[in-house]
Biopython code that builds the backbone (N, CA, C, O; Angstrom):
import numpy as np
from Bio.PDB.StructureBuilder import StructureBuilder

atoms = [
    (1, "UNK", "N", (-40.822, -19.912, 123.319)),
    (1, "UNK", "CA", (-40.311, -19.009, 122.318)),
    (1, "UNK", "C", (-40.059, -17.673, 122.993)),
    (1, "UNK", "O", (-40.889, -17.156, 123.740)),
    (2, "UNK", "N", (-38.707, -17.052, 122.659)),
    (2, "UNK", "CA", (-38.486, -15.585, 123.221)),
    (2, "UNK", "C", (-38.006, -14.755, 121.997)),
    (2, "UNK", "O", (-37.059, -15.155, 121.318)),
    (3, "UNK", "N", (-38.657, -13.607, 121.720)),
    (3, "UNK", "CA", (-39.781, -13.260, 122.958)),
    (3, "UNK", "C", (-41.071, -13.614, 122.056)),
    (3, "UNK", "O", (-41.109, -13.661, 120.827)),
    (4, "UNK", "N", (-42.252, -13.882, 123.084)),
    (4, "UNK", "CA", (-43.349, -14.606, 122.662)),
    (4, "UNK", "C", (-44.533, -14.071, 121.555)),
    (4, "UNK", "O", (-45.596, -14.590, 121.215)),
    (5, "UNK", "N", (-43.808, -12.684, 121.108)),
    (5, "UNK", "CA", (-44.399, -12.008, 120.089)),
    (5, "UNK", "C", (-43.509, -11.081, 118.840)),
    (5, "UNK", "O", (-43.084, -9.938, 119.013)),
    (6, "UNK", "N", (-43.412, -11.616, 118.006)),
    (6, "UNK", "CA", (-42.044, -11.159, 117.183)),
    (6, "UNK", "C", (-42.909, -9.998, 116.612)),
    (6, "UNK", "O", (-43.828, -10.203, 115.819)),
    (7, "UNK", "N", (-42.482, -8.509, 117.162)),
    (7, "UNK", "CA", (-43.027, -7.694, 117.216)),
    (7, "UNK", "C", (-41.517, -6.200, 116.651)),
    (7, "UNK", "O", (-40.667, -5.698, 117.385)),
    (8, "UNK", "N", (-41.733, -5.979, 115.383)),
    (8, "UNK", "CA", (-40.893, -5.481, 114.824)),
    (8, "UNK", "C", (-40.804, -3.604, 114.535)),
    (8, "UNK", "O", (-40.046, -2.947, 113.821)),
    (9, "UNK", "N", (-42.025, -3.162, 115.516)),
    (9, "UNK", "CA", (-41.875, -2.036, 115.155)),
    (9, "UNK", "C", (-42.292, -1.460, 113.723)),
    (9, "UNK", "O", (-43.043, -2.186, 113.071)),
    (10, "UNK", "N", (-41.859, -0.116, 113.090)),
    (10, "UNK", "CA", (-42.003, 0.288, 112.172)),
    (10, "UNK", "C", (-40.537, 0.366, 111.329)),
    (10, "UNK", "O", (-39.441, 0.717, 111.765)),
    (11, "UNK", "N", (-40.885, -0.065, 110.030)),
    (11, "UNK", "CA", (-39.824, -0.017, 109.210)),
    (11, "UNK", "C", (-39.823, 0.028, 108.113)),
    (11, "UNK", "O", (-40.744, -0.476, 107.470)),
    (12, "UNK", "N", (-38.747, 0.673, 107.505)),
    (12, "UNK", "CA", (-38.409, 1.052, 105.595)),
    (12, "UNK", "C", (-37.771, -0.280, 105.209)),
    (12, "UNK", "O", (-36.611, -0.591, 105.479)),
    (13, "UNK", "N", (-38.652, -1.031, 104.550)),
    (13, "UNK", "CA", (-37.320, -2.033, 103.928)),
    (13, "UNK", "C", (-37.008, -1.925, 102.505)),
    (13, "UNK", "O", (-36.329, -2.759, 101.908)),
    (14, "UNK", "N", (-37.611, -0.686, 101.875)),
    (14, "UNK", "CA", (-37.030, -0.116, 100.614)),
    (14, "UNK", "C", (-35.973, -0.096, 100.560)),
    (14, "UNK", "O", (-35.388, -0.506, 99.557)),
    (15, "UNK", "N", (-35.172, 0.514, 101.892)),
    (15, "UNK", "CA", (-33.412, 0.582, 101.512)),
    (15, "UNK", "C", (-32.619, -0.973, 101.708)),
    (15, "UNK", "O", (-31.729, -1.367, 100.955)),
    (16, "UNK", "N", (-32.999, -1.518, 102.546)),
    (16, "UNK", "CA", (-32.769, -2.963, 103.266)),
    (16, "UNK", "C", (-33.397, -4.236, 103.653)),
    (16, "UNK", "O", (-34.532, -3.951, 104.035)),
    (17, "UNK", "N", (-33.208, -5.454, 103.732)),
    (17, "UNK", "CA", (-33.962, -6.320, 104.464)),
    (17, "UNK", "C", (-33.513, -5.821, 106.424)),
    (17, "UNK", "O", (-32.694, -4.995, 106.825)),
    (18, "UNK", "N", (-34.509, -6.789, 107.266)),
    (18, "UNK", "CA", (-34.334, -6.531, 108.365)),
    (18, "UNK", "C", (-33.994, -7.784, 108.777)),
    (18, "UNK", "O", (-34.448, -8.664, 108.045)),
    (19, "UNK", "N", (-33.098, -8.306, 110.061)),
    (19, "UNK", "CA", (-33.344, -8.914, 110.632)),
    (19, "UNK", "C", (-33.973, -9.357, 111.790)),
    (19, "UNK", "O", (-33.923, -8.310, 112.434)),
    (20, "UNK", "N", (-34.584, -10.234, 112.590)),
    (20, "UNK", "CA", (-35.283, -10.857, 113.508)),
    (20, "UNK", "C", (-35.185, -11.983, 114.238)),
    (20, "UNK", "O", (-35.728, -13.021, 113.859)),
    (21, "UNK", "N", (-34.368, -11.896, 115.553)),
    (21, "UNK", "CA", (-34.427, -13.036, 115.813)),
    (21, "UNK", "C", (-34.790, -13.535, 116.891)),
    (21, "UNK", "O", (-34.791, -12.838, 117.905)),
    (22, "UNK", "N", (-35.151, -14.750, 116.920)),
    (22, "UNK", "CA", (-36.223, -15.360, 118.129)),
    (22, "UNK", "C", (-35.199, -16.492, 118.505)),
    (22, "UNK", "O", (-34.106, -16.653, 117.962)),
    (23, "UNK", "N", (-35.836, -17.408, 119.733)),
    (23, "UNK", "CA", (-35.304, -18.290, 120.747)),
    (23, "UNK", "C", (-36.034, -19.339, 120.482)),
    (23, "UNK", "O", (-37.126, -18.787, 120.352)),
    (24, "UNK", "N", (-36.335, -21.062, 120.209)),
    (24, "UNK", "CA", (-37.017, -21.959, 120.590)),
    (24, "UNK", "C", (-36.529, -22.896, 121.763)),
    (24, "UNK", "O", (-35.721, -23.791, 121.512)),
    (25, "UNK", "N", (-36.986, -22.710, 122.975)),
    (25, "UNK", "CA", (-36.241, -23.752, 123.830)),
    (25, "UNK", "C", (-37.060, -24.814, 124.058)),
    (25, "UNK", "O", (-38.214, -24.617, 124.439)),
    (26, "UNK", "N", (-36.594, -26.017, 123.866)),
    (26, "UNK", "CA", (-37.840, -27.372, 124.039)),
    (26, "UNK", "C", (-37.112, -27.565, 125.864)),
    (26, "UNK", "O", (-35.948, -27.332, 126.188)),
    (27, "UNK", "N", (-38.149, -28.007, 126.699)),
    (27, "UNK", "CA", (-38.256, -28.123, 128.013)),
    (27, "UNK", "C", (-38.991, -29.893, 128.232)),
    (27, "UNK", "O", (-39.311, -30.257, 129.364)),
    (28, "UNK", "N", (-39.078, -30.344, 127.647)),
    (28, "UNK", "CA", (-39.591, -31.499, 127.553)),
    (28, "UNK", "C", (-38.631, -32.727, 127.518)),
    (28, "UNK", "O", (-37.475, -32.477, 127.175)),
    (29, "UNK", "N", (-38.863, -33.696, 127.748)),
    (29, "UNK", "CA", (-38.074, -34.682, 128.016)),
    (29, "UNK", "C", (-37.340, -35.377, 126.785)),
    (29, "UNK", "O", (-36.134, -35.625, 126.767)),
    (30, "UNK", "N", (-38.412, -35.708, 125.561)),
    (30, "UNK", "CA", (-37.397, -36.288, 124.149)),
    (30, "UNK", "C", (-37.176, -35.041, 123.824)),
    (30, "UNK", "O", (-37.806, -34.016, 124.087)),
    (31, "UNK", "N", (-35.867, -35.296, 123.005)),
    (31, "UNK", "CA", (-35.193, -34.444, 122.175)),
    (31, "UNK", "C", (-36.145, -34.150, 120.517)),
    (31, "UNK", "O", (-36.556, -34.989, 119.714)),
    (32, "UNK", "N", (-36.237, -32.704, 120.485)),
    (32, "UNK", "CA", (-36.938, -32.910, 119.014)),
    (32, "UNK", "C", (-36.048, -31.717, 118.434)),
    (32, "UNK", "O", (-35.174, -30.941, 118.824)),
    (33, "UNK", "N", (-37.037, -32.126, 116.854)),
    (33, "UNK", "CA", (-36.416, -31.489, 115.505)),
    (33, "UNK", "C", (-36.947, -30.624, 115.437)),
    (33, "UNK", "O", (-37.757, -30.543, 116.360)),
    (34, "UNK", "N", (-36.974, -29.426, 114.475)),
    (34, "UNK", "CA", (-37.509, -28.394, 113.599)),
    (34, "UNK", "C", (-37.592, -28.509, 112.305)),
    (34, "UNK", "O", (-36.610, -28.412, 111.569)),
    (35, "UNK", "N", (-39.032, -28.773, 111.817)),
    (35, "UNK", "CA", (-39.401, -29.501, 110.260)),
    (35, "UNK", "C", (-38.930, -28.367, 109.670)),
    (35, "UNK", "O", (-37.948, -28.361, 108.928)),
    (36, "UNK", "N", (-39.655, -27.288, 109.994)),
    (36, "UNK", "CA", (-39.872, -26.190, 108.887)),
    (36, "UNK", "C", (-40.211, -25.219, 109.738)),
    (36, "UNK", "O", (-40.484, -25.382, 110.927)),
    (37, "UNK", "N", (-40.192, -23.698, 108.849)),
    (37, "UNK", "CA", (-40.426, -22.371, 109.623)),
    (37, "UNK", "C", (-41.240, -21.654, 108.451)),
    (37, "UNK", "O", (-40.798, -21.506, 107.312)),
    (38, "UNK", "N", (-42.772, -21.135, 108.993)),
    (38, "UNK", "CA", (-43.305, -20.882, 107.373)),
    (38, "UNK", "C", (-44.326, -19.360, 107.731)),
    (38, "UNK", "O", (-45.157, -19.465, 108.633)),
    (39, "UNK", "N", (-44.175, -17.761, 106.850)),
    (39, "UNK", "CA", (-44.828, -17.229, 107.572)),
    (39, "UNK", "C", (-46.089, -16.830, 106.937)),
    (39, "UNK", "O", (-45.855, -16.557, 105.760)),
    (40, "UNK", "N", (-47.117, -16.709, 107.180)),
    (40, "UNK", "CA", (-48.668, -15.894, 106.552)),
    (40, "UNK", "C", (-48.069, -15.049, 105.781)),
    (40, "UNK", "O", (-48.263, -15.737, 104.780)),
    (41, "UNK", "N", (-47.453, -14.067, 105.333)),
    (41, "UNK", "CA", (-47.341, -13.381, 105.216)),
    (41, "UNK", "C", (-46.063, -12.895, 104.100)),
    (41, "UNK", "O", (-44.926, -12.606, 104.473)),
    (42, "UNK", "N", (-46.422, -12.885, 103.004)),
    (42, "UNK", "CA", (-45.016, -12.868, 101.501)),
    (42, "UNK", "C", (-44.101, -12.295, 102.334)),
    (42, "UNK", "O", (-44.639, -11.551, 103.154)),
    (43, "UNK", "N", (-42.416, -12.401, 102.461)),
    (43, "UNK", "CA", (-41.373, -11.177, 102.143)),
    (43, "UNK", "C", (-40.613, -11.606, 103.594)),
    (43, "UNK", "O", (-39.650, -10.973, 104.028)),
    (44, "UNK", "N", (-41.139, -12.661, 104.205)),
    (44, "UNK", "CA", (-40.525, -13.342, 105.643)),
    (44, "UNK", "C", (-39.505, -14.506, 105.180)),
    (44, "UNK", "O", (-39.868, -15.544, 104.627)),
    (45, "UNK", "N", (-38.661, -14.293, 105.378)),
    (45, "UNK", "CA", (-37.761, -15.822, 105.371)),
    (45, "UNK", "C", (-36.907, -16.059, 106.673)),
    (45, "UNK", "O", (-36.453, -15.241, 107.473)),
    (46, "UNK", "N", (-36.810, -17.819, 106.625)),
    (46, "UNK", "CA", (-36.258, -17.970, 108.363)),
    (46, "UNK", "C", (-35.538, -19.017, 108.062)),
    (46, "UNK", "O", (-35.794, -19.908, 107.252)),
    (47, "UNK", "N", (-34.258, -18.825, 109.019)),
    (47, "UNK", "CA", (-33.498, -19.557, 108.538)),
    (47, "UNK", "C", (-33.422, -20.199, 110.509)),
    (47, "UNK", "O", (-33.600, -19.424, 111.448)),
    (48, "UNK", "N", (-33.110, -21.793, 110.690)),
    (48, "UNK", "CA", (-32.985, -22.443, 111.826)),
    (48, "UNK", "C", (-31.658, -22.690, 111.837)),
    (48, "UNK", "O", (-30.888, -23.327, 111.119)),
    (49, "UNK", "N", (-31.579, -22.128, 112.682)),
    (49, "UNK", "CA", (-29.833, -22.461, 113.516)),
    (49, "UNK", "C", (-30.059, -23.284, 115.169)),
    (49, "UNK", "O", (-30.684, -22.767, 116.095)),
    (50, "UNK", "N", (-29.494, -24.427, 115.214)),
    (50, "UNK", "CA", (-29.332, -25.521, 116.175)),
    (50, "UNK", "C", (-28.293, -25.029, 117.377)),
    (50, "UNK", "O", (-27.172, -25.525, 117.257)),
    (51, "UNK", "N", (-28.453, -24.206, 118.433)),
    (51, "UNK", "CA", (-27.994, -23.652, 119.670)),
    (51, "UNK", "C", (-27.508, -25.177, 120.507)),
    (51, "UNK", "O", (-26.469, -25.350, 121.143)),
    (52, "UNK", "N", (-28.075, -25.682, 120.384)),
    (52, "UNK", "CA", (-28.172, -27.021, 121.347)),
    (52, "UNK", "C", (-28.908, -27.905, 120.951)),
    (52, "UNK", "O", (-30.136, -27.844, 121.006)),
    (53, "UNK", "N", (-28.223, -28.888, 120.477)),
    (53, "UNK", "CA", (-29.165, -30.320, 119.347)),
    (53, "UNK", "C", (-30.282, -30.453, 120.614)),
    (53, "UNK", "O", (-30.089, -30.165, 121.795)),
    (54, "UNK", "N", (-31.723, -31.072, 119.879)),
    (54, "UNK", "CA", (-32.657, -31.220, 120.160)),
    (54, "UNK", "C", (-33.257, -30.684, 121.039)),
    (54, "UNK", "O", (-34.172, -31.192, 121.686)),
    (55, "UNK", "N", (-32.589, -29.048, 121.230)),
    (55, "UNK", "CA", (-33.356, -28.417, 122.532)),
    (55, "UNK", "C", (-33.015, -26.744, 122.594)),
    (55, "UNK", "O", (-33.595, -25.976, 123.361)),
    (56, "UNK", "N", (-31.981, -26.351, 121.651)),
    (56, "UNK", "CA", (-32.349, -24.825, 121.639)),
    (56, "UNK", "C", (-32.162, -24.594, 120.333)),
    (56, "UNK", "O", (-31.587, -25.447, 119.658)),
    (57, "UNK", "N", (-32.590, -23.469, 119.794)),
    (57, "UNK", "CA", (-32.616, -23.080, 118.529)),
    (57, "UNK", "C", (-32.958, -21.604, 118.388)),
    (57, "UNK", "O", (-33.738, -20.934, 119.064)),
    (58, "UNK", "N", (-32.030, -21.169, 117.128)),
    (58, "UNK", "CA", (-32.426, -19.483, 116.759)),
    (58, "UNK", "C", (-33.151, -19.734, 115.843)),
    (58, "UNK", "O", (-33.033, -20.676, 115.059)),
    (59, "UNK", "N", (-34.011, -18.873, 115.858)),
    (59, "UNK", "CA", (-35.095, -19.132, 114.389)),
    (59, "UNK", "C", (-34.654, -17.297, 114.088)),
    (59, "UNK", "O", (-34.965, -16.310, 114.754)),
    (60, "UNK", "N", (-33.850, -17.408, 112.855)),
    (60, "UNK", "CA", (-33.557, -15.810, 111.910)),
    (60, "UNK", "C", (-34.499, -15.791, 111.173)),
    (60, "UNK", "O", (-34.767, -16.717, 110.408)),
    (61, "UNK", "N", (-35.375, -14.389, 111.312)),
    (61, "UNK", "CA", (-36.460, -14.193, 110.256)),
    (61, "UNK", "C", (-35.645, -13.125, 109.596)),
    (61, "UNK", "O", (-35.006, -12.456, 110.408)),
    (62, "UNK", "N", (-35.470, -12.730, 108.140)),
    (62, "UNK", "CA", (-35.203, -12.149, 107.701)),
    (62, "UNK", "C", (-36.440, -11.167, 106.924)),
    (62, "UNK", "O", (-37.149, -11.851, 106.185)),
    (63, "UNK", "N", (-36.752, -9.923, 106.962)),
    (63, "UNK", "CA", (-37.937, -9.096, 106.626)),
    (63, "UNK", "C", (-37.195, -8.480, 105.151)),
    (63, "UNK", "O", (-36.194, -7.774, 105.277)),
    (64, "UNK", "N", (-37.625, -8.721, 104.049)),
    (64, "UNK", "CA", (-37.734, -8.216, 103.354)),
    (64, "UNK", "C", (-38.835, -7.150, 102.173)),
    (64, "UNK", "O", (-40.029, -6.978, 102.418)),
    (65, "UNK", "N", (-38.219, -6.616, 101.083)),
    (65, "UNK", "CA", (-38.843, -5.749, 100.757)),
    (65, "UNK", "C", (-39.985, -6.247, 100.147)),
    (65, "UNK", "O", (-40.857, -5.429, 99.857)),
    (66, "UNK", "N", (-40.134, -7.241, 99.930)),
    (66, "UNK", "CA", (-41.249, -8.279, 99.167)),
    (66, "UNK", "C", (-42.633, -8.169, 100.378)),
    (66, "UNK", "O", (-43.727, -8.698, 100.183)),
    (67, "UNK", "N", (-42.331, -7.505, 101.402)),
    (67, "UNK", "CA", (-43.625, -7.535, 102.678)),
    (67, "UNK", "C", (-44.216, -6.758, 101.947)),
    (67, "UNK", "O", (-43.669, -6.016, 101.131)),
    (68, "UNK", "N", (-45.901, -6.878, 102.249)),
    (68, "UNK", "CA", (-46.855, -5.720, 101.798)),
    (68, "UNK", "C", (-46.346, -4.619, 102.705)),
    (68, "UNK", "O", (-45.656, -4.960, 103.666)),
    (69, "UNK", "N", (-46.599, -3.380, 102.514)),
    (69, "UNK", "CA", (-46.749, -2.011, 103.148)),
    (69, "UNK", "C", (-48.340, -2.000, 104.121)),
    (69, "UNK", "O", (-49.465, -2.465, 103.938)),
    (70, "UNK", "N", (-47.647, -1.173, 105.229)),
    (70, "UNK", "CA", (-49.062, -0.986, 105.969)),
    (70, "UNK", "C", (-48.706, -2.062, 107.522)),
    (70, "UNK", "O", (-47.657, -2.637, 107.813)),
    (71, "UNK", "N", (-49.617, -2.032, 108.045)),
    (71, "UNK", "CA", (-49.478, -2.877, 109.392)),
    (71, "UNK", "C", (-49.952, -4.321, 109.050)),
    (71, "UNK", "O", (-51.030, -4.812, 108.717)),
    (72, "UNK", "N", (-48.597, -4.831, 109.289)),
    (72, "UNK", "CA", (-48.502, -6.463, 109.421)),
    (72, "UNK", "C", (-49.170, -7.104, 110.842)),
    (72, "UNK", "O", (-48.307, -6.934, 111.704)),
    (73, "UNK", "N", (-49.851, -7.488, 111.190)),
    (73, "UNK", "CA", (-50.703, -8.855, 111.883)),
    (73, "UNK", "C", (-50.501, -10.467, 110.990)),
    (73, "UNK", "O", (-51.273, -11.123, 110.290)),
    (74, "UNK", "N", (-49.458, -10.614, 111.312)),
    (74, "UNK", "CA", (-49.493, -12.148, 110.472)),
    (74, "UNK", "C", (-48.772, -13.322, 111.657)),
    (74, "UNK", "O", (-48.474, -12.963, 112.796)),
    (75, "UNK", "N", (-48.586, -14.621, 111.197)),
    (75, "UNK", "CA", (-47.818, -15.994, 112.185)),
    (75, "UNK", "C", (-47.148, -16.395, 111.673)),
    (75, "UNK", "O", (-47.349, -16.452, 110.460)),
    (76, "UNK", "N", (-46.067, -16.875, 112.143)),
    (76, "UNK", "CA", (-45.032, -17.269, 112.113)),
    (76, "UNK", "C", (-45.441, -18.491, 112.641)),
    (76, "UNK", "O", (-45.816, -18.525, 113.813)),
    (77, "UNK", "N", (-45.425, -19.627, 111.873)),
    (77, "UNK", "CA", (-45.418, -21.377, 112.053)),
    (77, "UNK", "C", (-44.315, -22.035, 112.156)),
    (77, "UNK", "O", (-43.653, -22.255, 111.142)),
    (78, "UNK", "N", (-43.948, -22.430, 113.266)),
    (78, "UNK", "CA", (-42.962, -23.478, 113.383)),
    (78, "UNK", "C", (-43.265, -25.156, 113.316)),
    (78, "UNK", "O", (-43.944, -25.667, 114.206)),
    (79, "UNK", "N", (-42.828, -25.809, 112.427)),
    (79, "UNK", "CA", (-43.384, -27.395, 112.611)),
    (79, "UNK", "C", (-41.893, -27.782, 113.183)),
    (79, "UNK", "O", (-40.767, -27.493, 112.777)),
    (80, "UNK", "N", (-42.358, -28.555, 114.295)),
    (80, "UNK", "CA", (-41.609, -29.824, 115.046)),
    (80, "UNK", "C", (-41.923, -31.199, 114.751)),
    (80, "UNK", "O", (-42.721, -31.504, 113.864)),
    (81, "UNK", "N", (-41.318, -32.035, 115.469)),
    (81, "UNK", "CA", (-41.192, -33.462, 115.442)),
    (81, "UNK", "C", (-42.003, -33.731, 116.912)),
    (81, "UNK", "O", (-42.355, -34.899, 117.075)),
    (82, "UNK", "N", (-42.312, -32.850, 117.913)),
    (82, "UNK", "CA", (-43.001, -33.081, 118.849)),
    (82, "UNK", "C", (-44.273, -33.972, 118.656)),
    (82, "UNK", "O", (-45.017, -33.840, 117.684)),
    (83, "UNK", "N", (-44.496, -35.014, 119.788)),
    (83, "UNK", "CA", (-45.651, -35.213, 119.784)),
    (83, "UNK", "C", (-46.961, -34.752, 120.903)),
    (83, "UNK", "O", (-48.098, -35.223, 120.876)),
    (84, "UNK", "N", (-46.428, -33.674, 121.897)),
    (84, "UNK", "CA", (-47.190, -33.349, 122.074)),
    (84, "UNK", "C", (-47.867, -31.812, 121.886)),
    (84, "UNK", "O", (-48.944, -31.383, 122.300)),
    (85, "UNK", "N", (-46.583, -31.017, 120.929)),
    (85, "UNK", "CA", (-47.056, -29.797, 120.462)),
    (85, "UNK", "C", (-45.984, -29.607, 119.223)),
    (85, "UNK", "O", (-45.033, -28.826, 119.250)),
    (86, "UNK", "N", (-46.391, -30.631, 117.949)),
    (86, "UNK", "CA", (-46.421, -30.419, 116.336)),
    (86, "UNK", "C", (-46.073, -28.748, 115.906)),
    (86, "UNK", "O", (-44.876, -28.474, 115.813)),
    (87, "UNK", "N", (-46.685, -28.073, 115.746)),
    (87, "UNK", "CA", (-46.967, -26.976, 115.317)),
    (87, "UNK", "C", (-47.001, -25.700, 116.781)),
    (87, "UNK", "O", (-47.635, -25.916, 117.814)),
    (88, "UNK", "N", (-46.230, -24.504, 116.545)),
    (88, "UNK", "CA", (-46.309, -23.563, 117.434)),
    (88, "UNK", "C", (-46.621, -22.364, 116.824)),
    (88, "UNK", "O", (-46.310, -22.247, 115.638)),
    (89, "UNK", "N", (-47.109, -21.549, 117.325)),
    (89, "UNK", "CA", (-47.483, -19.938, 116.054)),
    (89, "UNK", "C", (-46.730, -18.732, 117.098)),
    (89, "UNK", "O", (-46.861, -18.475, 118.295)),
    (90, "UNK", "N", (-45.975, -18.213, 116.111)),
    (90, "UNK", "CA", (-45.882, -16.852, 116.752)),
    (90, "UNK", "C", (-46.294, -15.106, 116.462)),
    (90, "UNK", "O", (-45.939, -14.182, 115.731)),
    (91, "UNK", "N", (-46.672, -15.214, 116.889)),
    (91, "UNK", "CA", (-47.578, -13.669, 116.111)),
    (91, "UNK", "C", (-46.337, -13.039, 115.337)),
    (91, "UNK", "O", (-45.159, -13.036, 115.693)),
    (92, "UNK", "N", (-46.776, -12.631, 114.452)),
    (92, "UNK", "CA", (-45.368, -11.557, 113.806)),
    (92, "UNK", "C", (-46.280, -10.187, 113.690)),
    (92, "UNK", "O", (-47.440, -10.169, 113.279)),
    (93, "UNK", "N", (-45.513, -9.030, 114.141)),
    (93, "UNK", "CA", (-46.564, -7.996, 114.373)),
    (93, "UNK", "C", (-45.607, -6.698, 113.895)),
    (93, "UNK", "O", (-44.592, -6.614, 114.587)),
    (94, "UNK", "N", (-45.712, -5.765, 112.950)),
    (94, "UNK", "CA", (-45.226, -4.413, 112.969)),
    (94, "UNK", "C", (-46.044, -3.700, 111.868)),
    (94, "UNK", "O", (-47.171, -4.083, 111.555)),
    (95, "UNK", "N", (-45.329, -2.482, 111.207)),
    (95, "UNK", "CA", (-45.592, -1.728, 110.243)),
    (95, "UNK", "C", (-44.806, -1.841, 109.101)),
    (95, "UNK", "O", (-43.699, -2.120, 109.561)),
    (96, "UNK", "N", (-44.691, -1.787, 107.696)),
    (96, "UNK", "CA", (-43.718, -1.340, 106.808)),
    (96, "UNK", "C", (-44.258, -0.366, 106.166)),
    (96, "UNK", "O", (-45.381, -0.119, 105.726)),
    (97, "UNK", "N", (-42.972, 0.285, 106.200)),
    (97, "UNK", "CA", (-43.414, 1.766, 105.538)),
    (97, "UNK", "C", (-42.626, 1.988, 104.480)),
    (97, "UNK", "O", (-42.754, 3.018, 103.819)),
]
sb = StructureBuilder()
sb.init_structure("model")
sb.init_model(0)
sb.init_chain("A")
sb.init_seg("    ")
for serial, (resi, resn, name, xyz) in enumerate(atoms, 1):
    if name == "N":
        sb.init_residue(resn, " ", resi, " ")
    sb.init_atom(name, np.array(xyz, "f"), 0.0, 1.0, " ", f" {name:<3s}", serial, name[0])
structure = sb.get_structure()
């Protein structure tokens, strides 16, 4: 995953949502899927876009105003079809102000 900490800084999303976007590259030999994208944290939505069937992918987090206020520490869960790594977490890390 790039980059390996979705780390957003400080931000107003009173006026706007934000966007966010990350990299999944599978390096492994079968080709896999992306079940789902799910975050800790209310006001995250992600949408998977397929770069390269069974091996690259944008994962768009969209930050909206629905986030609590204050400093976010939450994960970002990706489920795959992998069998030898199912589930990946990515820290999601900033402020909303």
């Amino acid at each position: 995953m790039t980059p390996f900490v979705a780390d957003f800084g400080t931000l107003d999303l009173a006026a706007a949502s934000q966007d966010l976007s990350l990299v999944l590259v599978n390096f492994g030999e079968a080709a896999i899927e992306i079940r789902g994208v799910t975050a800790s944290v209310p006001g995250v939505e992600a949408k998977v876009k397929p770069i390269e069937a069974g091996r690259r992918w944008e994962v768009k987090l969209t930050l909206t105003g629905k986030m609590p206020k204050g400093r976010i520490d939450a994960q970002i869960q990706i489920e795959t079809t992998s069998t030898q790594q199912p589930q990946l977490q990515v820290p999601l890390r900033g402020t909303v102000s």
